[in-house]
C-alpha positions in Angstrom: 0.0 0.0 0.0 1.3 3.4 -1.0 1.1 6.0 1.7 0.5 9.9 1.3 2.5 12.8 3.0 -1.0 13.9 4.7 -1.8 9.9 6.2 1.3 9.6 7.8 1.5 12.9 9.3 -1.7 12.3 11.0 0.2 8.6 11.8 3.1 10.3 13.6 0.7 13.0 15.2 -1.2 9.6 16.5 1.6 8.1 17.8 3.3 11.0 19.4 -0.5 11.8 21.4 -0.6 8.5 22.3 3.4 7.9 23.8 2.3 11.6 25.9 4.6 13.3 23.6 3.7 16.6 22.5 2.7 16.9 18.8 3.0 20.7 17.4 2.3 21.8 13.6 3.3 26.0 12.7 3.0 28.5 10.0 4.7 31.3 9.7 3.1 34.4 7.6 4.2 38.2 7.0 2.7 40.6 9.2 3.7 44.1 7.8 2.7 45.2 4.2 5.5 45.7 1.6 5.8 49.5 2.1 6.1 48.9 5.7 9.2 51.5 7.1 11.5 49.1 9.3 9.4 47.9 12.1 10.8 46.9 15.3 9.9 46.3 19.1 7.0 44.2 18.7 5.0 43.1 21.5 2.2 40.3 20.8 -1.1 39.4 22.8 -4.1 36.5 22.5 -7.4 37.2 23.0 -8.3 35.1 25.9 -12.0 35.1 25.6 -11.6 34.6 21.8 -8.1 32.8 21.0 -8.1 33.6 17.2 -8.0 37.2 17.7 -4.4 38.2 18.0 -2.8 41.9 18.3 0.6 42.8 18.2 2.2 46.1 18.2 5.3 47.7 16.7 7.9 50.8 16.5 7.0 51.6 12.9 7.5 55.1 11.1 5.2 55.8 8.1 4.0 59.0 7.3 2.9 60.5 10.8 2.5 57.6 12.4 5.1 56.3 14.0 3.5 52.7 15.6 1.5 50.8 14.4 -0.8 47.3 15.8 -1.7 44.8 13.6 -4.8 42.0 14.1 -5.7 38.4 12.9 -8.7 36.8 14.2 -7.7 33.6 12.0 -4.7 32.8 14.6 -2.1 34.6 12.9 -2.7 33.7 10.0 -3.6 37.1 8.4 -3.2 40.6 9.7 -4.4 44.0 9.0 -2.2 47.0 9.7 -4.0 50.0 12.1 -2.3 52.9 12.4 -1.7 54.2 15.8 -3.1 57.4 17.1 -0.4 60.0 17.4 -1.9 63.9 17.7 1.4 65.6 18.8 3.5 64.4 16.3 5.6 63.0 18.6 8.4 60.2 18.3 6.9 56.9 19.8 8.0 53.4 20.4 8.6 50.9 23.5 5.4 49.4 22.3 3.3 46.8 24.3 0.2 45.0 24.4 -1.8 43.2 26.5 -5.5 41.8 26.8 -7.6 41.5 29.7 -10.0 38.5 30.8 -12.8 40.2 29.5 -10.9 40.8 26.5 -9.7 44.3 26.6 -6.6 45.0 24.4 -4.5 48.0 26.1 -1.5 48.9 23.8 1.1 50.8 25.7 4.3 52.7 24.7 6.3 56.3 25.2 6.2 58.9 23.4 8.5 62.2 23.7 10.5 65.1 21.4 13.7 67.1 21.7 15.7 63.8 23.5 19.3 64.4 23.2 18.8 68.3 22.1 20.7 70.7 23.9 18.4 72.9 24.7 15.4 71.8 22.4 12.3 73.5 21.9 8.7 72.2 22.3 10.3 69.2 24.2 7.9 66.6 25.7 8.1 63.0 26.8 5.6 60.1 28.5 3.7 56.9 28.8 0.5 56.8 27.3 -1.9 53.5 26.7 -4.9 52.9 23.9 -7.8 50.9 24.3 -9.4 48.0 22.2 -12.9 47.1 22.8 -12.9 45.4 19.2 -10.1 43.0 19.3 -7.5 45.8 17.7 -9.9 47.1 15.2 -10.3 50.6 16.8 -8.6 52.5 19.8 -9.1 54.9 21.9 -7.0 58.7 22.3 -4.4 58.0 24.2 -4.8 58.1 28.3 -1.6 59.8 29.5 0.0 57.6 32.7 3.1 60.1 32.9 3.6 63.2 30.8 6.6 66.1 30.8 5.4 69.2 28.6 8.6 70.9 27.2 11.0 68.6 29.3 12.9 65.4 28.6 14.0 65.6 31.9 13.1 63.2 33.8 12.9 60.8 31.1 10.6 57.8 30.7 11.6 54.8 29.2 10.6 51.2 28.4 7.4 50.8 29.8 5.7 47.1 30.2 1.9 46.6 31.3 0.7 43.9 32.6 -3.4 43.1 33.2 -5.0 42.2 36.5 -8.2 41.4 37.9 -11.8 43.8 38.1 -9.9 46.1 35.3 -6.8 46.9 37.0 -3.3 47.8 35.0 -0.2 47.7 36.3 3.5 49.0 34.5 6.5 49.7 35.4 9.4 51.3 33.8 13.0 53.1 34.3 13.2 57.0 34.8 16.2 59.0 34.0 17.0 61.8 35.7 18.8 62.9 32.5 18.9 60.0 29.8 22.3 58.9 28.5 24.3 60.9 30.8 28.0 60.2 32.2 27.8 62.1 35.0 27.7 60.3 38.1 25.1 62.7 39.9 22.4 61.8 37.2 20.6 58.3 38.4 17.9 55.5 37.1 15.0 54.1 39.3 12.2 51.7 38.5 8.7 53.5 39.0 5.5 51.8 38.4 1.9 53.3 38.4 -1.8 51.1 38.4 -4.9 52.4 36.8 -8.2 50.9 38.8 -10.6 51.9 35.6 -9.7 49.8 32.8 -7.1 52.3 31.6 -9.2 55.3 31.9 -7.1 56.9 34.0 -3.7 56.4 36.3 -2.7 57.1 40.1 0.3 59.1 40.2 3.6 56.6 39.8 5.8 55.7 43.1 9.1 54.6 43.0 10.1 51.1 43.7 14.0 50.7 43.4 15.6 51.2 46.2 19.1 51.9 45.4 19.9 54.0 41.9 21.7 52.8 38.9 23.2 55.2 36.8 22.4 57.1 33.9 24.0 56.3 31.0 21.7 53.1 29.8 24.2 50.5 30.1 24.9 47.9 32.6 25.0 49.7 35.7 21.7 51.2 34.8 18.2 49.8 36.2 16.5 48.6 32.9 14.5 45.3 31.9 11.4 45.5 34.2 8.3 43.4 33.1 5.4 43.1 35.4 3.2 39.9 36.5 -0.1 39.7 38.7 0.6 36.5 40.4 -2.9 34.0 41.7 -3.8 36.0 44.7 -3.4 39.6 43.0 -0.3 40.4 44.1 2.8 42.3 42.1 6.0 41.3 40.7 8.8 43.3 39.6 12.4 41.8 38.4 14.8 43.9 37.0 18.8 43.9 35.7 21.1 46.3 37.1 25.2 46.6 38.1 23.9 43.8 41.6 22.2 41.5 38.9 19.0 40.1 38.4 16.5 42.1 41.5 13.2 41.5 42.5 10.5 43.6 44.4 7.0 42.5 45.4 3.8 44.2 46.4 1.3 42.3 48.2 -1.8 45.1 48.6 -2.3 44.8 44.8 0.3 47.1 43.3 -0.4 50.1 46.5 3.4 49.9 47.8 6.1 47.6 47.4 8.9 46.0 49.8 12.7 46.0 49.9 14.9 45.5 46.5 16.1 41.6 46.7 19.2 40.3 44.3 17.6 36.9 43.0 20.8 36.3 40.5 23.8 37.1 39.2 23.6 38.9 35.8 27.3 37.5 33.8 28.1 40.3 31.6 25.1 42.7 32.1 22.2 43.3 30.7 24.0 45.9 27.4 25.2 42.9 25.3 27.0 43.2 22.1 26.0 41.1 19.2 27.7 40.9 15.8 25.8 43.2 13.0 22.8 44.4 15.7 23.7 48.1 16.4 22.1 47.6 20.2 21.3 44.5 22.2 20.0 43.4 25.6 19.7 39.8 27.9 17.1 42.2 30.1 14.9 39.5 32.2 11.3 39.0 31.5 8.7 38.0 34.3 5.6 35.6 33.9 3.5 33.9 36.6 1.7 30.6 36.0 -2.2 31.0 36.2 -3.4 27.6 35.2 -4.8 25.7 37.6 -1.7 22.8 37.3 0.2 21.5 40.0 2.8 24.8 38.9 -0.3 27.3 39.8 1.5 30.3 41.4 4.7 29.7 40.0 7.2 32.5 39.1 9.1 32.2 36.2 12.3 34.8 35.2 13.6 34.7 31.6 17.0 36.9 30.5 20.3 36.0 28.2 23.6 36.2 29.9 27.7 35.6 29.3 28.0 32.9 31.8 29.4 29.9 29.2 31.4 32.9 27.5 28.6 33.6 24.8 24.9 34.7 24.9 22.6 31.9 26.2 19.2 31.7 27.0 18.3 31.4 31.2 14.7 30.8 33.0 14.7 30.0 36.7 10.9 29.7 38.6 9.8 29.9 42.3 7.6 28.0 44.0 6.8 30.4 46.7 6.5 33.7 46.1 10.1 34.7 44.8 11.6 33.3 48.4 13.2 30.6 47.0 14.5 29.9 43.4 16.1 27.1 41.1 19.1 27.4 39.7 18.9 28.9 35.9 18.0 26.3 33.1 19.7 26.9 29.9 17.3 27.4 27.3 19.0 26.6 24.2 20.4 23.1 23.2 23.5 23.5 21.4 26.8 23.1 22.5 28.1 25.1 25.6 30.8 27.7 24.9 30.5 27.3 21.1 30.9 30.8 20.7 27.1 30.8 18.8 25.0 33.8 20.0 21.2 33.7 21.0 19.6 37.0 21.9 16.8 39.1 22.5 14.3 36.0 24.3 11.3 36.8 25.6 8.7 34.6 27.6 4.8 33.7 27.4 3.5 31.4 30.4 0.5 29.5 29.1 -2.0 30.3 31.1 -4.6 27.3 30.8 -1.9 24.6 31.3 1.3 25.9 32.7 3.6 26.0 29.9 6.5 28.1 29.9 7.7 29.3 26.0 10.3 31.3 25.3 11.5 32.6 22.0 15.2 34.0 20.9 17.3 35.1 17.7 19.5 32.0 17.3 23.0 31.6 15.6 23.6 28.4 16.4 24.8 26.4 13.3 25.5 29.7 11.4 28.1 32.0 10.6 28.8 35.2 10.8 25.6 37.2 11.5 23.6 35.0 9.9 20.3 34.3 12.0 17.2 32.2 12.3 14.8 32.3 15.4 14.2 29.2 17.7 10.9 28.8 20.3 11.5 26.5 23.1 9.0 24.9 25.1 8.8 23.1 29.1 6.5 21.5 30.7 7.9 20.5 33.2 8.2 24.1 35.6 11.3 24.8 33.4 13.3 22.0 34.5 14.3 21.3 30.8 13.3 22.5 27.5 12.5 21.2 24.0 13.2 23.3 21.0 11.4 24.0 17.6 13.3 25.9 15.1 10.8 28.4 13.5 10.4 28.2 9.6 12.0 31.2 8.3 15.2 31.5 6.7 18.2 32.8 8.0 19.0 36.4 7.2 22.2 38.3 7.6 21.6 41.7 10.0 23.0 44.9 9.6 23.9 47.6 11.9 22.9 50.3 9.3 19.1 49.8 10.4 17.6 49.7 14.0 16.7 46.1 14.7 14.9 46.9 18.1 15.5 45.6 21.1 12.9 42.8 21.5 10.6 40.1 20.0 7.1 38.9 21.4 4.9 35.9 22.5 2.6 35.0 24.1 0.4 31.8 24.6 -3.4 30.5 25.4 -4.7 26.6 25.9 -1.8 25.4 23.4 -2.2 28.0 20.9 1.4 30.4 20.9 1.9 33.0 18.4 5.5 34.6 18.2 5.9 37.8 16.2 9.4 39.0 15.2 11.5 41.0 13.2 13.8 40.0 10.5 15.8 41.6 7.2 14.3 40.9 4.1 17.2 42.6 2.3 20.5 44.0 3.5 18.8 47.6 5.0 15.2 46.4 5.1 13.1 44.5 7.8 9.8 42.7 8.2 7.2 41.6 10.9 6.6 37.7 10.2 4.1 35.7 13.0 5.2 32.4 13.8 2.0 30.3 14.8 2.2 27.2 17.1 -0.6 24.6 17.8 0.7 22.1 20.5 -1.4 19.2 21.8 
């Protein structure tokens, strides 16, 4: 009997399922139109209450605009550009998205003028967040969380949101006294603010950090902070600095915050250099489980670091509430100390079964600055991971275009959707969407 390509897929996906081995099938499609203008920093977000409907969010200058979200409600399979509201004519970017349970879509990001100007005039910098009520269709005018009229000083910069319960937002940042400065009087602190409205409004920020890092945005400055609502509503904070990986908690739901704890050593800092990327960062990303696994509660920390003497890939988890941690998993599964570079990783948490992706820029196998992109999946609280190379072919980056300084993912019941950035010539790049179904 003569077999087809189609039977003996569904063969192997039978006898996978059945050995408790976990099947996956992906696509990967183009998510920016041709005439797109070199988008970067792309944050990506699943409707909960409708998995199909997916939003991601991007740097991305075009006319006036200067960010952009684009939506599929076929799973990534197709996406529709919406340009991003943008009255002042102001420089944007930092862009991130995140849906609520009752899916909400809240699209955060900063958005400022006259940064390193002498004295510039009609200088302005701040956080603002859009609504979706449509799955990404429409948004709102921009709320303002922070905003300096005809100042860049203090200066707001990479902002993450995260979504709680009854409405509630929560992000955090870094302020710098003066950003990019030497001088040893200038300093970085991590602030964080809450809105109680669904996004309507915001209570004025506090500062978190206890002790400053400096100010000129390398390794000695305080950068990298994601939040995550853990189970019982409470706040976590990690973040890199010159004393490593830090963590700070709030249990009253976001209201005030405890003392600064180092939960890690950092090897080489958080301002990593990469071959043919003009800027680069290993800053950690935070995720709690949710699901309502044996893991529920768990705390998971993803970042890249110099330990082996190249760029790996690191998650570590608690069990209890960031008291206690395991020592860091590597991620990626080539050789140790092969000099191969993986980069800018970020982290989904699945929140119906527990598990933990991550997805990175990989090198390994290649040469020079040729790239490809890898997701890697656990089930098992991060104790190990097994990787799925993502079908795109490798491209060769330049440093004569800004690559950004992170990809997204995120995850729902199985479903994970990663969206990236890649060249598509040597001083051109591209949003693609790589779409995961695991069983």
């Amino acid at each position: 009997m003569r077999y087809t390509t189609p039977f003996l897929a569904a063969l192997l996906q039978a006898f996978l399922s059945a050995a408790g081995l976990h099947a996956q099938t992906h696509r990967v499609s183009r998510v920016t139109p041709p005439d797109a203008a070199s988008p970067s920093e792309v944050s990506v977000a699943i409707n909960p209450l409708n998995p199909n409907n997916v939003v991601a969010v991007s740097l991305q200058s075009r006319g006036p605009t200067t960010n952009f979200a684009y939506v599929s409600f076929d799973a990534g399979s197709t996406w529709t550009s919406v340009s991003g509201p943008n009255r002042h004519g102001r420089t944007q970017g930092d862009d991130a998205v995140v849906f609520d349970t009752s899916g909400r879509a809240y699209w955060s990001y900063i958005s400022f003028s006259g940064l390193r100007q002498e004295r510039p005039v009609g200088a302005a910098n701040g956080i603002f967040v859009n609504r979706s009520l449509d799955g990404g269709r429409t948004w709102s005018e921009p709320t303002r969380v922070i905003d300096h009229l005809n100042s860049v000083l203090p200066f707001e910069d990479k902002p993450f949101i995260a979504a709680g319960a009854d409405g509630r937002l929560f992000i955090a940042w870094t302020r710098f006294s003066r950003y990019g400065s030497f001088d040893p009087e200038e300093t970085s602190h991590i602030y964080f603010t809450l809105s109680e409205d669904e996004g309507r409004s915001f209570a004025m920020p506090i500062r978190v950090s206890d002790r400053a890092g400096d100010a000129v945005d390398s390794d000695g400055t305080l950068e990298g902070v994601v939040p995550a609502v853990g189970v019982e509503g409470e706040i976590y904070l990690v973040w890199s600095g010159p004393e490593g990986l830090v963590l700070d908690k709030s249990v009253d739901g976001g209201l005030t915050f405890g003392k600064d704890r180092v939960i890690a050593s950092h090897p080489g800092g958080w301002d990593v250099e990469v071959d043919g990327i003009g800027r680069a960062n290993g800053m950690p990303v935070t995720g709690v489980d949710e699901s309502d696994g044996e893991r529920r509660g768990t705390l998971y920390v993803n970042w890249v670091d110099e330990r082996n003497g190249d760029l790996d890939v690191f998650v570590m988890s608690s069990p209890d509430g960031g008291e206690s941690w395991s020592a860091p998993t590597r991620v990626n599964q080539d050789r140790t100390g092969n000099g191969a570079a993986q980069f800018f990783s970020w982290m989904a948490v699945d929140p119906v079964d527990g598990a933990v992706y991550v997805a990175f820029y990989d090198r390994a196998g290649r040469k020079g600055t040729w790239t490809g992109l890898s997701l890697a999946r656990s089930t098992d609280g991060g104790s190990s991971f097994e990787s799925f190379p993502i079908a795109i072919d490798a491209f060769e980056t330049s440093t004569d275009v800004f690559f950004g300084d992170y990809l997204g993912i995120d995850a729902y019941g199985g479903q994970v959707v990663c969206v990236f950035t890649h060249f598509t010539g040597s001083a051109r790049l591209a949003l693609s969407a790589a779409s995961f179904r695991f069983d």
